[in-house]
Backbone as CSV, one residue per row, in Angstrom:
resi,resn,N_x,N_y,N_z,CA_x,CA_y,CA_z,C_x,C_y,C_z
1,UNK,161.867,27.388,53.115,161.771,28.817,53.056,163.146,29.470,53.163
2,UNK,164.049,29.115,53.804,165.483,29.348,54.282,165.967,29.100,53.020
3,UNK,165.898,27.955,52.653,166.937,27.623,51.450,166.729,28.668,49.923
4,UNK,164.909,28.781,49.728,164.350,30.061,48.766,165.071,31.013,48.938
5,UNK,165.617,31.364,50.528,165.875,33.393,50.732,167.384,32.720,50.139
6,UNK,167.861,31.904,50.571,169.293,31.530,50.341,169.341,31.711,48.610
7,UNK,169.163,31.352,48.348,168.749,31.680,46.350,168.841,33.150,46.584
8,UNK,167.725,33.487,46.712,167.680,35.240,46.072,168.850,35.640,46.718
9,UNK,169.194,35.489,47.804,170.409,36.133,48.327,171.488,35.967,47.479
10,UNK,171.897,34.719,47.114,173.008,34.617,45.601,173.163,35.212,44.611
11,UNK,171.807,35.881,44.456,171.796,36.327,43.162,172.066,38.029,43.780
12,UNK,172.179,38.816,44.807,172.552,39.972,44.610,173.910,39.710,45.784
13,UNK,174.155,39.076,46.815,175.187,38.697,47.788,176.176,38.019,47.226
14,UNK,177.430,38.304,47.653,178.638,36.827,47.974,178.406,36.315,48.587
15,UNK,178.570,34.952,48.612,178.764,34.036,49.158,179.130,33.964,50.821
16,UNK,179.948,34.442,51.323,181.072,34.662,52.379,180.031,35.561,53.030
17,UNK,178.943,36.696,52.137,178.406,37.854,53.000,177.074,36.826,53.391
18,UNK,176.821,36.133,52.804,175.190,35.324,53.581,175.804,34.520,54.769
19,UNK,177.146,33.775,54.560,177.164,32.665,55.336,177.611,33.721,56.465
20,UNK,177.916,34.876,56.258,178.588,35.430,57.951,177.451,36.205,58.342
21,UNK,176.381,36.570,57.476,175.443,37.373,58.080,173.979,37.397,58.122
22,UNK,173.491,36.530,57.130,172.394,35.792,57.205,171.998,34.451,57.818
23,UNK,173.015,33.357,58.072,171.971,32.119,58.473,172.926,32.469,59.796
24,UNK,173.852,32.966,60.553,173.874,33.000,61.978,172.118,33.340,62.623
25,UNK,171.922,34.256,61.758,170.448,34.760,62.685,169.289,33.764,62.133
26,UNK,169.302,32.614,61.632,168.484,31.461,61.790,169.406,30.056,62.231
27,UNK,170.418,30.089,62.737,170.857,29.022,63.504,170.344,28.592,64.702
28,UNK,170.097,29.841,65.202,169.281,29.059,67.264,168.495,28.665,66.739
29,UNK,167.454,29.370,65.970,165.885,28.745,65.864,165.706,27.439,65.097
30,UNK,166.759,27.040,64.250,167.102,25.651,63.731,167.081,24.466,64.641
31,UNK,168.353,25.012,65.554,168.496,23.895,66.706,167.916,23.834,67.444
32,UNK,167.118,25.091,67.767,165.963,24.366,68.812,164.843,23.871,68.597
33,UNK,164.549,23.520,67.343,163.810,23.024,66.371,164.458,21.447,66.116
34,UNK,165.710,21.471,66.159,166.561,20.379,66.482,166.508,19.306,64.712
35,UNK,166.968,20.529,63.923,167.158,20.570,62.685,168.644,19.931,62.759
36,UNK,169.086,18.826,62.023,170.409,18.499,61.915,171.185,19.776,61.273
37,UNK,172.061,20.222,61.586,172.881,21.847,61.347,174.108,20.625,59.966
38,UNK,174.516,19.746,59.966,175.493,19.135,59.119,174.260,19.081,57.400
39,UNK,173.429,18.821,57.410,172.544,18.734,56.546,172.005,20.034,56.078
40,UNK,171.674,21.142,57.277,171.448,22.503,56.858,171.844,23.049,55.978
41,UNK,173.612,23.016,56.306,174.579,23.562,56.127,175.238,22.826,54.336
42,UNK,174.521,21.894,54.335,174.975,21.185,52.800,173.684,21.673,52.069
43,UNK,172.613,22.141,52.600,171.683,22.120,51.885,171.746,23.868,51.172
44,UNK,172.077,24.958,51.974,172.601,25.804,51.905,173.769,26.105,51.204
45,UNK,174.591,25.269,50.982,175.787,25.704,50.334,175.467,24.905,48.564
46,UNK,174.729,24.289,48.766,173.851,24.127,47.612,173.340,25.164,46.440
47,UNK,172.462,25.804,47.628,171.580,26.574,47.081,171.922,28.176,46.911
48,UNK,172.983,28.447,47.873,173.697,29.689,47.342,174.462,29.888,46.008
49,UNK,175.432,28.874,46.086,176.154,27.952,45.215,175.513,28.374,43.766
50,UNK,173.706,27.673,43.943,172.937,27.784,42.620,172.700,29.473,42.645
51,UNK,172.479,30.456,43.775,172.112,31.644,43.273,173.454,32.632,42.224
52,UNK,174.358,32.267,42.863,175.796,32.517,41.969,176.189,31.720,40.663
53,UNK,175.156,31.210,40.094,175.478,30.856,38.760,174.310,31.469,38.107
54,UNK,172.849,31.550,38.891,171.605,31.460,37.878,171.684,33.160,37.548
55,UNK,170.800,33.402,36.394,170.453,34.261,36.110,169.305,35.315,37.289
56,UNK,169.223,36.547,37.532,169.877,37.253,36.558,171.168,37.960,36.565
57,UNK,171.922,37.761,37.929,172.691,38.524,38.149,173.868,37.274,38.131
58,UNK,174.335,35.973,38.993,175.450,35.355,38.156,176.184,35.945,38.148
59,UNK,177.504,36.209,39.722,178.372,36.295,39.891,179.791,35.701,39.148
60,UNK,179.457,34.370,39.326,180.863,33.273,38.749,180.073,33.264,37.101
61,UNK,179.441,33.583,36.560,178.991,33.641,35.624,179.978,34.794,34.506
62,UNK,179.820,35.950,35.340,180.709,37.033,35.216,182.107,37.090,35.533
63,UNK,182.369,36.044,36.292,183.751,35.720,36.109,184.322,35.094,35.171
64,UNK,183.456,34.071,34.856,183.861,33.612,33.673,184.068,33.884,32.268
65,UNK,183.073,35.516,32.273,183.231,36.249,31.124,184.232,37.220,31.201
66,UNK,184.839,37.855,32.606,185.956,38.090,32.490,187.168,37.544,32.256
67,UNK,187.559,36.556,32.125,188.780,35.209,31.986,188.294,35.306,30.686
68,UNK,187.259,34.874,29.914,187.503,34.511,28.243,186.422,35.789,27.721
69,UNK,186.851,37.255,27.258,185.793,38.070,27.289,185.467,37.466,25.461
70,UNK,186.312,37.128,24.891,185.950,36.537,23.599,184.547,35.715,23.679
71,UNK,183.924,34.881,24.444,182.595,34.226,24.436,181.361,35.054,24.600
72,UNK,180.794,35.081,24.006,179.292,36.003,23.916,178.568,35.331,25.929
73,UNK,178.179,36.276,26.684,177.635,36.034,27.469,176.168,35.348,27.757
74,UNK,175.423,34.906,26.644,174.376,34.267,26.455,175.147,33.386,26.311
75,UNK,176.123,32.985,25.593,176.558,31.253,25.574,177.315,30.549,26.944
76,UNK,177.747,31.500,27.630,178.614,31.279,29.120,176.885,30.282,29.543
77,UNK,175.596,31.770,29.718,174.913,31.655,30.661,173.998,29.885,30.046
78,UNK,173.822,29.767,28.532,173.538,28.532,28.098,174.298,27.271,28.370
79,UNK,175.727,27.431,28.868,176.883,26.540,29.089,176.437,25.849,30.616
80,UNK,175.733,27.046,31.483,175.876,26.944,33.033,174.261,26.244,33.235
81,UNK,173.454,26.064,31.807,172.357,25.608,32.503,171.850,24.012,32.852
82,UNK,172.957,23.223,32.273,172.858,21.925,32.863,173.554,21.543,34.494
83,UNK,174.267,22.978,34.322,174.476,22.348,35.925,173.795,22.995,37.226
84,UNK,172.717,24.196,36.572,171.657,24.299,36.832,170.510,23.250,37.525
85,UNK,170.174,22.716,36.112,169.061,21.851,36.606,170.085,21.055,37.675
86,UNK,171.308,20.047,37.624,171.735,19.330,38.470,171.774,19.852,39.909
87,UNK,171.989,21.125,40.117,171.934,21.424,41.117,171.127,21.783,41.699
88,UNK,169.622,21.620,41.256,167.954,22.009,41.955,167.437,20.014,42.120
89,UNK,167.997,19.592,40.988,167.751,18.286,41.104,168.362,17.497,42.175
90,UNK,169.381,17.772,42.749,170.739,17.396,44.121,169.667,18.185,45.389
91,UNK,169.415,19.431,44.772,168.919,20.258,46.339,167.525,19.718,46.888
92,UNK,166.504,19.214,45.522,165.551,19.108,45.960,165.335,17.317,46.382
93,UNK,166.637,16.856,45.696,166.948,15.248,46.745,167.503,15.238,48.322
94,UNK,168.292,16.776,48.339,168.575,16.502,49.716,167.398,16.878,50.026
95,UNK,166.492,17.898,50.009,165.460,18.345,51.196,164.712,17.611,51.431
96,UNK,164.381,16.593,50.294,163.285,15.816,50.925,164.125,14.204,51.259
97,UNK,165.542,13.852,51.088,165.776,12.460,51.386,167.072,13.505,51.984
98,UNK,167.339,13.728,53.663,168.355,14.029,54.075,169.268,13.518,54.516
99,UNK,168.615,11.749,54.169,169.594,10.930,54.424,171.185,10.629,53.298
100,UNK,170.654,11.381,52.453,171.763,11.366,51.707,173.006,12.280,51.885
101,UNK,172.794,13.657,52.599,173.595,14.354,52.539,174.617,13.735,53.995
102,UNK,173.750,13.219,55.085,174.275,12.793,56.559,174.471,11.367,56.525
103,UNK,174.450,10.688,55.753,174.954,9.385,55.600,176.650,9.356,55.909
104,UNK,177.464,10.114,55.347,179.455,10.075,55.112,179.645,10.356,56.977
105,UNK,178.566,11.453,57.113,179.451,12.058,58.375,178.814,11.536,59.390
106,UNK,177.954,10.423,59.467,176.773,9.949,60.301,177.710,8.251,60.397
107,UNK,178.600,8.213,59.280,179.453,7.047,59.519,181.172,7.052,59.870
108,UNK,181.169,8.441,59.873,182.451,8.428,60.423,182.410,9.006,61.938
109,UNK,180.997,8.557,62.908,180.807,9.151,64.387,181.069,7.721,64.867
């Protein structure tokens, strides 16, 4: 449910404005839930990540049409949709196998 609001939030928020003002006020209730916060926190930067590319709004999307305004903006947004799917396909491997995201930092303790 967190990671869903995290989406819509991408698509009208920066980046910088969710992580300082939206998941502080679901962090206690995480940990005392005793949610790994290293896995949260990858799973989240995921999924914001994806609200700043997808349609309809596509922040870095619009950046990218400012840098080359010569490219028609339907072809930017057709360019960004394979890494689309990769990145719902990555998010929806971490949520359900979280051993993948806490494996690196679970071996360097």
């Amino acid at each position: 449910m967190i990671c869903g609001i995290c989406v819509l939030l991408g698509m009208v928020f920066e980046s910088i404005g969710i992580l300082l003002l939206i998941i502080p006020v679901f962090l206690p209730s995480l940990s005392a839930l005793g949610v790994d916060l290293i896995w949260f926190g990858i799973l989240v930067i995921i999924v914001i990540e994806l609200g700043l590319i997808s349609p309809p709004i596509g922040m870095n999307v619009f950046t990218v049409k400012s840098v080359a305004p010569e490219i028609p903006l339907s072809a930017i947004f057709l360019g960004v949709l394979p890494y689309i799917v990769a990145m719902i396909i990555g998010g929806v491997l971490i949520l359900f196998f979280p051993q993948i995201a806490i494996w690196l930092p679970g071996a360097m303790r």
